[in-house]
N, C-alpha and C positions, 0 to 999 in steps of 0.2 A: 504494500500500500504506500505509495507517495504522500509526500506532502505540499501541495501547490502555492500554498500559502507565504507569502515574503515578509519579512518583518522589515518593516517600512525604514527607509535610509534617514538619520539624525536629519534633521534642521538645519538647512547652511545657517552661517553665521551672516546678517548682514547689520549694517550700522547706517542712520541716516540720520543728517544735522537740521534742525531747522533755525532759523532766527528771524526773532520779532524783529519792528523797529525800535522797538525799547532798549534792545542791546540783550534781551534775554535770549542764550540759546538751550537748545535740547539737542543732547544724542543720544538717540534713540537705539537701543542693540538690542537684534532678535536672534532666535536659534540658542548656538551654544558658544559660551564664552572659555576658550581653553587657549590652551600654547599657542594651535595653528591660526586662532583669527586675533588674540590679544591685540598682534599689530594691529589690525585694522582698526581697532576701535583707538587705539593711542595714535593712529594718523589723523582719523577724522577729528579726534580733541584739539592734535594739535594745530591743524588750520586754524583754530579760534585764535584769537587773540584781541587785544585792544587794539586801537581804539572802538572797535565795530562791537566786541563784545563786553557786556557788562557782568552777567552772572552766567554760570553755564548748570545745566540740571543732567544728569547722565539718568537716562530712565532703562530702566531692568524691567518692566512690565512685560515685554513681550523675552524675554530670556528662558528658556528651556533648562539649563547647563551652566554650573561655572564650577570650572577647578583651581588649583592652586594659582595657576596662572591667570585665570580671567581675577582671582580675586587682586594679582599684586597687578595686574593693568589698571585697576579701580582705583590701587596705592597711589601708582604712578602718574596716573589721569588728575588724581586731584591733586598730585604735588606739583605738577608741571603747568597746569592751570595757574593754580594761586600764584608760583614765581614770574605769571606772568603780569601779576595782578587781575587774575581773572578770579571772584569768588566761587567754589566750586562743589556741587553736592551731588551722592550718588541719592536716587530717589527712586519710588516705586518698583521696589521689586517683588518678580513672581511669588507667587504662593512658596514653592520647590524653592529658589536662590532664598529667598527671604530666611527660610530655614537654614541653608549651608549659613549664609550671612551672620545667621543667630549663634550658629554652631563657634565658628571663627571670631566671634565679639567681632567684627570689622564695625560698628558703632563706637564700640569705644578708640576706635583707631583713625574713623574718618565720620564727616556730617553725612546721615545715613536717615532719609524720610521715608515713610509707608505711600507717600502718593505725592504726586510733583506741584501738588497745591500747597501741600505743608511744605515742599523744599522749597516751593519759591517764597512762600512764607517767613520761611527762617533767614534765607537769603535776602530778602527786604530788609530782614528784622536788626541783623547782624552780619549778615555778610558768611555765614555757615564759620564764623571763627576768624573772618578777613584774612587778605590775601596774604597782611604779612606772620599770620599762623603761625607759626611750626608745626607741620605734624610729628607727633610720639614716633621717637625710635623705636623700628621694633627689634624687639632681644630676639636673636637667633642662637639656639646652643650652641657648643662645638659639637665637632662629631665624635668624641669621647662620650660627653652627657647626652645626645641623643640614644648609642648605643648603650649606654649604661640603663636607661631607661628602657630600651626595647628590651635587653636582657630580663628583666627585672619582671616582664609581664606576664601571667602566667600562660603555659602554651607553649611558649618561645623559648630554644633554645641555645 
């Protein structure tokens, strides 16, 4: 007996900018945010810039997927924004992202709203922290304490 049945091909990843004349932009990223599209979504940010842009809202609403790497393009996005003095906020994301999101605290790492009414909100209110922010270093272990930890788990030998 065959099985005819295909299990459907992921989500391309596609990314699209809009901008008011207010100077507010969106970039919008659909499908799956990992290693092979990151770029994409860090070219189309960085077209932005002043003077044409005033706040930028990055919306995950339509995001299927994000891994390690779509989350540090989201680091990279709004660090690279801000030094432009661009104020910069990740908003509305999926149901699915929303959770890895929650998984990863990336809130406590980056300005991070449930729907891009609240991010442009916050970005009226305060500028999501202004451009000239800092964002938190993040601790990276070495790879002694990362192994030291894997060892450690049970399972794992």
């Amino acid at each position: 007996m065959s099985d005819d049945t295909f299990a459907a091909p992921p989500p391309e990843f596609a990314v699209s900018v809009s901008q008011a004349s207010d100077g507010r932009a969106i970039v919008a990223a659909s499908g799956e945010l990992d290693i092979a599209s990151a770029p994409q979504l860090l070219n189309a940010i960085a077209m932005l810039g002043q003077p044409g842009t005033s706040s930028l809202a990055i919306d995950l609403s339509a995001l299927t997927f994000i891994d390690s790497s779509g989350i540090n393009a989201l680091r990279t996005a709004v660090r690279d924004a801000r030094a432009r003095g661009v104020p910069a906020i990740v908003a509305a994301p999926s149901e699915h992202v929303q959770r890895v999101l929650e998984l990863v605290r990336l809130g406590e790492i980056l300005p991070l709203e449930l729907s891009l009414a609240d991010a442009f909100a916050r970005l009226d209110r305060d500028g999501a922290g202004g451009p000239e922010a800092a964002l938190p270093k993040l601790d990276t272990p070495s790879d002694d304490s990362a192994r030291a930890r894997t060892a450690r788990r049970p399972g794992r030998g």
